[in-house]
Rosetta silent file (secondary structure, phi, psi, omega in degrees, C-alpha in Angstrom):
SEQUENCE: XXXXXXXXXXXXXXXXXXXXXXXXXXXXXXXXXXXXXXXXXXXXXXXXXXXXXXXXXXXXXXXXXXXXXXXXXXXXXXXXXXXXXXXXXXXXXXXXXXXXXXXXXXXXXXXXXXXXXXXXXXXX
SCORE:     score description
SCORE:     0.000 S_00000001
   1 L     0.000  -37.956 -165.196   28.571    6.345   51.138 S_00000001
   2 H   -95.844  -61.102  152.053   26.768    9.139   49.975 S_00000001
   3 H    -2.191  -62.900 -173.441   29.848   10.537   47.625 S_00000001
   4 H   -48.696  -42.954 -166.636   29.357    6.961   46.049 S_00000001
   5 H   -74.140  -40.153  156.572   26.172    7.462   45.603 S_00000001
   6 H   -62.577  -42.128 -176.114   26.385   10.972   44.343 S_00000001
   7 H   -74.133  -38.388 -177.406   29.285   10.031   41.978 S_00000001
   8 H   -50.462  -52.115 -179.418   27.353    6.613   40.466 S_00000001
   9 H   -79.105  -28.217  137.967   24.448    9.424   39.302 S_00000001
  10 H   -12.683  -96.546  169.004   26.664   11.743   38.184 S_00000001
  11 H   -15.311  -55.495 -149.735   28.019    8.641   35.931 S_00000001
  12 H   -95.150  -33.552  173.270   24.975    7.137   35.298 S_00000001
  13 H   -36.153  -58.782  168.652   23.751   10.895   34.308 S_00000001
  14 H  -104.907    8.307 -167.812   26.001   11.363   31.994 S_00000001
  15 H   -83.640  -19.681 -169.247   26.470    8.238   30.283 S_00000001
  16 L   -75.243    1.220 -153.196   22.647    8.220   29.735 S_00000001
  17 H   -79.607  -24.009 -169.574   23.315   12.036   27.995 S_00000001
  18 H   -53.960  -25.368 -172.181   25.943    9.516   25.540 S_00000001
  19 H  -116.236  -22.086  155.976   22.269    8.287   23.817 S_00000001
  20 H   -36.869  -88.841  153.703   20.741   11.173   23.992 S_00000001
  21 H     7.117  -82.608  151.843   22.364   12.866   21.495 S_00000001
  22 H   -16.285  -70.907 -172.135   21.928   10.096   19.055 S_00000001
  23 H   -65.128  -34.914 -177.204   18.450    9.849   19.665 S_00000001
  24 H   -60.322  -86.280  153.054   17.758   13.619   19.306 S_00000001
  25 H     4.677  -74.119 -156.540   19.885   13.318   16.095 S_00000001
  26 H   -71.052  -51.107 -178.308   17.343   10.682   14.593 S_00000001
  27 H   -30.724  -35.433  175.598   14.290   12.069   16.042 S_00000001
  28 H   -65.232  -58.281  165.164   15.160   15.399   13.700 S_00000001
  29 H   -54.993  -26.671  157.553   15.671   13.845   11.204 S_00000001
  30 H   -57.508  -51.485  176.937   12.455   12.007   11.092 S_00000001
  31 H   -54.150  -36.868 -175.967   10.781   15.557   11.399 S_00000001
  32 H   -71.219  -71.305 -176.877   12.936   16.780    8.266 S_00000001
  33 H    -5.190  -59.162  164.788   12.191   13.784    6.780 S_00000001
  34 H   -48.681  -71.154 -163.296    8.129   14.356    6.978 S_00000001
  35 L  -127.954   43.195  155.956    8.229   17.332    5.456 S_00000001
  36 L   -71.265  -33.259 -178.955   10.593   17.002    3.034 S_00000001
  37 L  -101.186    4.739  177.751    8.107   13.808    1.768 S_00000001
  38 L  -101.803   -5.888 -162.211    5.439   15.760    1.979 S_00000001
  39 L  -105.109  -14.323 -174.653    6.654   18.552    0.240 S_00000001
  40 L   -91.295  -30.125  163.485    7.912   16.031   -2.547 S_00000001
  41 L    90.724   72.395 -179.586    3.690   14.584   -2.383 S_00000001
  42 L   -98.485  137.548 -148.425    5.877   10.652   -1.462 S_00000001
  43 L   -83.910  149.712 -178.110    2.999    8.200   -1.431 S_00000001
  44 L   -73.073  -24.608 -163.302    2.133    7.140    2.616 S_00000001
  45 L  -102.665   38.193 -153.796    3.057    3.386    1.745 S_00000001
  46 L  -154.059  -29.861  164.722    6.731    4.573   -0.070 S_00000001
  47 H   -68.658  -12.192 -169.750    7.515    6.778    3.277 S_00000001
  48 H   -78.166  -23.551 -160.472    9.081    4.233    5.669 S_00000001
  49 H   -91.837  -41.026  177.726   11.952    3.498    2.899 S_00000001
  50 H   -58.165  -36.004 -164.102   12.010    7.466    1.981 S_00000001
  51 H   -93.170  -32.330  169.207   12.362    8.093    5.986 S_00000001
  52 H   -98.333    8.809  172.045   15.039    5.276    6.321 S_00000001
  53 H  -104.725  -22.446 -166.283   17.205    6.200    3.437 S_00000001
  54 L  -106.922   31.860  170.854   17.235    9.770    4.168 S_00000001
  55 L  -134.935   -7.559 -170.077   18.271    8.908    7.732 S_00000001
  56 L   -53.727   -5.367  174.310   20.421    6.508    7.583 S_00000001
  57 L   -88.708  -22.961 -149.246   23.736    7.954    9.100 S_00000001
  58 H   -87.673  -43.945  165.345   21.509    9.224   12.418 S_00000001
  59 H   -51.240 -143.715  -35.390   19.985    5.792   12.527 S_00000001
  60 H  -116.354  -21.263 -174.329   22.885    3.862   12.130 S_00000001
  61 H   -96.477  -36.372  161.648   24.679    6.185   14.982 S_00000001
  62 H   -47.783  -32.102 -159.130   21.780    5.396   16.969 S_00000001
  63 H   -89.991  -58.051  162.557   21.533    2.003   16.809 S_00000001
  64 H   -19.226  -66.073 -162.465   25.393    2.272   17.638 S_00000001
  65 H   -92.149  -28.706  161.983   24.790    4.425   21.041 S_00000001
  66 H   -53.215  -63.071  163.290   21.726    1.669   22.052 S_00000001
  67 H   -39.793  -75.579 -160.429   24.458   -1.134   21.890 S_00000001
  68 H   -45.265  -69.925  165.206   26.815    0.547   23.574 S_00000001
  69 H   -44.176  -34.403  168.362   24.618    2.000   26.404 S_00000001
  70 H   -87.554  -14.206  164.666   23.187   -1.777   26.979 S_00000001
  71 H  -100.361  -27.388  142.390   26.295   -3.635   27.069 S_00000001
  72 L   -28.650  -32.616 -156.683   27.660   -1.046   29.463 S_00000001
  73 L  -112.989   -3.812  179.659   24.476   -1.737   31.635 S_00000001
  74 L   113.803  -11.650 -158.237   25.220   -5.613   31.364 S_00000001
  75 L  -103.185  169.037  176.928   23.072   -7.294   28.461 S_00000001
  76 L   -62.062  145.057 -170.725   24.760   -9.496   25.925 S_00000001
  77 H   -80.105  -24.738  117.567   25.828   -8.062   22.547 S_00000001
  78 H     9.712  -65.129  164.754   23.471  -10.118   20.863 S_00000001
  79 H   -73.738  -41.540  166.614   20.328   -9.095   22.877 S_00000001
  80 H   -69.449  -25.917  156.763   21.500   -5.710   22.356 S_00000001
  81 H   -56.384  -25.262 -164.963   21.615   -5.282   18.592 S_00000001
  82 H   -88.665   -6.462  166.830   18.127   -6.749   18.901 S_00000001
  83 H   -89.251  -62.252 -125.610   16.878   -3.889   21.247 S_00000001
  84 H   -74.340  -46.374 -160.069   18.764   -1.196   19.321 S_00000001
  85 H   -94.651   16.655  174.445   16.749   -2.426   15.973 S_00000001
  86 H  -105.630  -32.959  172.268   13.351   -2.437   18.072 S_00000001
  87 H   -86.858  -27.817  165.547   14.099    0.938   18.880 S_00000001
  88 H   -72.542  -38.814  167.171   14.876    2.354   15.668 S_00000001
  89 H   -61.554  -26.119 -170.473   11.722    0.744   14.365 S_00000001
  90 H   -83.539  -49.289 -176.091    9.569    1.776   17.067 S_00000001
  91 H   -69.326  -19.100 -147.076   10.467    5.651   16.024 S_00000001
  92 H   -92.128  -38.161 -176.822   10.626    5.117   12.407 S_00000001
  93 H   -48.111  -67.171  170.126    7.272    3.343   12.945 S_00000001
  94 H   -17.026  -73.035 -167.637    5.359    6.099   14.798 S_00000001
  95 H   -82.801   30.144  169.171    6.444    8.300   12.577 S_00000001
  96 H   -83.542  -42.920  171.722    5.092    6.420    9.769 S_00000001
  97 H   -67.469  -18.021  167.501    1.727    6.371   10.825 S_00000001
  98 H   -48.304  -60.090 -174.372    2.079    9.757   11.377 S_00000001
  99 H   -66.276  -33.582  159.765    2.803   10.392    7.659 S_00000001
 100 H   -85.945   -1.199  161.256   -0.069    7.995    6.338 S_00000001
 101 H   -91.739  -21.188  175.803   -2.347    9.410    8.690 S_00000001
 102 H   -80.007  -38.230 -173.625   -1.701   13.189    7.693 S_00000001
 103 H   -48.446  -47.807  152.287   -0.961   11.661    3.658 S_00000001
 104 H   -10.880 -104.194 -176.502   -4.458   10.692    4.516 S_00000001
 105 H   -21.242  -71.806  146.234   -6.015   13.184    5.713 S_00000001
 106 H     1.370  -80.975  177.067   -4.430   15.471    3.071 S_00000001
 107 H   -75.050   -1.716  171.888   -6.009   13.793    0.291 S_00000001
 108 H   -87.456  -18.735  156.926   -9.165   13.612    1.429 S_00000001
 109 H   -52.760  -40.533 -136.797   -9.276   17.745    1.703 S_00000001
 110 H   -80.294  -40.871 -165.494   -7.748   17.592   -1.687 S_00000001
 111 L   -97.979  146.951 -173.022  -11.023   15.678   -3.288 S_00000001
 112 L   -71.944  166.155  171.643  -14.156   17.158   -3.017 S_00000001
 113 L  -122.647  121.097  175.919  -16.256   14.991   -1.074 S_00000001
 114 L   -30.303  137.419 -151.441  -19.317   13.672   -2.460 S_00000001
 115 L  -153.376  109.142  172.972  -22.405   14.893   -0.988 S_00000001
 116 L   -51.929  128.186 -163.168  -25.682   13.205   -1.630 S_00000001
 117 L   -64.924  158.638 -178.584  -27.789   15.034   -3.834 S_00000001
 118 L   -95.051  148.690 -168.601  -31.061   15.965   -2.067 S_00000001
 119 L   -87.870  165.886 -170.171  -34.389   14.490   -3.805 S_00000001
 120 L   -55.886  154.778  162.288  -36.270   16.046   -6.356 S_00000001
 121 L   -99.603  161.602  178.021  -39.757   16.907   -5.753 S_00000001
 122 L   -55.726   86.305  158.141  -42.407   14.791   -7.759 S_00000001
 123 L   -60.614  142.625  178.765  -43.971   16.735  -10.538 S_00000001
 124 L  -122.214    0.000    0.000  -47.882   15.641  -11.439 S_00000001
């Protein structure tokens, strides 16, 4: 009993290391991605398509390794494309706001910031 039990996590251990990979994979790429569009000055509302074009094999092998790992685990192939594309969106999303919140940021160092003048005193 306990064998079984050792060998199922074993199993289960390494099949979850099978998405790992994958996910590590996209997760990099999202980082390269960043600051590769930042280094090109890519507008914050122009990064999600710059971050999913210049990722597109690690995403697409992710997306892959999500199916795979959930119809192994039992769900329907069906339900499982539709978590696999919830999951690539959930990362690409993060790091979008990431990129418009730093794009952000960024330009508001970049511009001076207006600073109410103080008033004059009243000559008589």
């Amino acid at each position: 009993m306990i064998a079984l039990l050792g060998a199922t996590a074993m199993f289960l251990a390494g099949f979850q290391a099978s998405i790992n990979a994958p996910t590590d994979a996209f997760r990099a790429c999202l980082r390269d991605a960043t600051t590769k569009a930042t280094s090109e000055k890519v507008a914050g509302t122009a990064y999600e398509a710059y971050a999913r074009n210049a990722c597109a094999a690690q995403m697409t092998a992710l997306k892959s390794a999500v199916v795979a790992f959930r119809i192994k685990n039992g769900m329907a192939r069906k339900a499982a494309a539709v978590d696999a594309d919830m999951t690539v969106d959930d990362y690409v999303a993060t790091s979008v706001d990431k990129y418009q919140f730093f794009a952000e940021m960024n330009s508001k160092q970049q511009t001076p910031a207006s600073q109410p003048t103080p008033p004059q005193p009243k000559q008589q």
